[in-house]
N, C-alpha and C positions, 0 to 999 in steps of 0.2 A: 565507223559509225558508233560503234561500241562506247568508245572514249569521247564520246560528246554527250551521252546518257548518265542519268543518275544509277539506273541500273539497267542491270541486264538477266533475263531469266531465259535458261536455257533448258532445256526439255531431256529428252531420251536420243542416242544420239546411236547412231549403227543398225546393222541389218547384216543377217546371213550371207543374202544378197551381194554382198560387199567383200565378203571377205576375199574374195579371189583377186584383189585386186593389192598391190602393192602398199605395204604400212604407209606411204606418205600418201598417197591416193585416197585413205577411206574415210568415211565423214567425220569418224571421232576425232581426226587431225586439226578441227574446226575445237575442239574443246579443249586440247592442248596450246592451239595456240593463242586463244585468247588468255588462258591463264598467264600464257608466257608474255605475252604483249601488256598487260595488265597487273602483272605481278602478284597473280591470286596464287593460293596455294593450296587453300585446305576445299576438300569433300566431304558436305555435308552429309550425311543420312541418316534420317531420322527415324528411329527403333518404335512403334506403338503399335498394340494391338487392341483393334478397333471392339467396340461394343458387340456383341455377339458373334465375334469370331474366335473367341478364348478356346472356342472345340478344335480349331484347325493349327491348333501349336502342338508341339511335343510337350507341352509345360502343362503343370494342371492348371486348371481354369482361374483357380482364384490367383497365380503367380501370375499366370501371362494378362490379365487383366490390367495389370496393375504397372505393367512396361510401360515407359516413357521415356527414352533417352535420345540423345544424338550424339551419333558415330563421328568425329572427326580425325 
C-alpha cells in the first residue's frame, strides 16, 4: 500500500509492552521494513525549543531559544 502513495507519515512506533517478545515480532520491525522495502534511509529529527520552554533546557534561556536544527 505504501508504494502506491505519494507519501507515507509514520508516527511513534513501540511499547514496553512489546519488548518481551522476539526482535522480529515487535512493531518497530514495521519501520525497518518499510525503509528497506522503500529504499529510505535517513532519520529525521528535528532539534527546536519551543517559545516558553527555554526554562526546561540545561542551556541558558537565550541559547536554547534560539535552537533550530535537524538531526539527520
Amino acid at each position: 500500500m505504501a508504494k502506491s502513495c505519494d507519501a507515507v507519515l509514520f508516527g511513534a512506533v513501540g511499547d514496553a509492552q512489546y519488548d518481551h517478545l522476539d526482535r522480529h515480532l515487535r512493531p518497530e520491525q514495521a519501520v525497518l521494513g518499510l525503509r528497506k522495502e522503500l529504499g529510505l534511509f535517513a532519520n529525521l529529527r528535528p532539534a527546536k525549543v519551543f517559545e516558553g520552554m527555554e526554562y526546561l533546557s540545561p542551556l541558558r534561556p537565550e541559547v536554547a531559544s534560539k535552537i533550530d536544527m535537524m538531526i539527520v
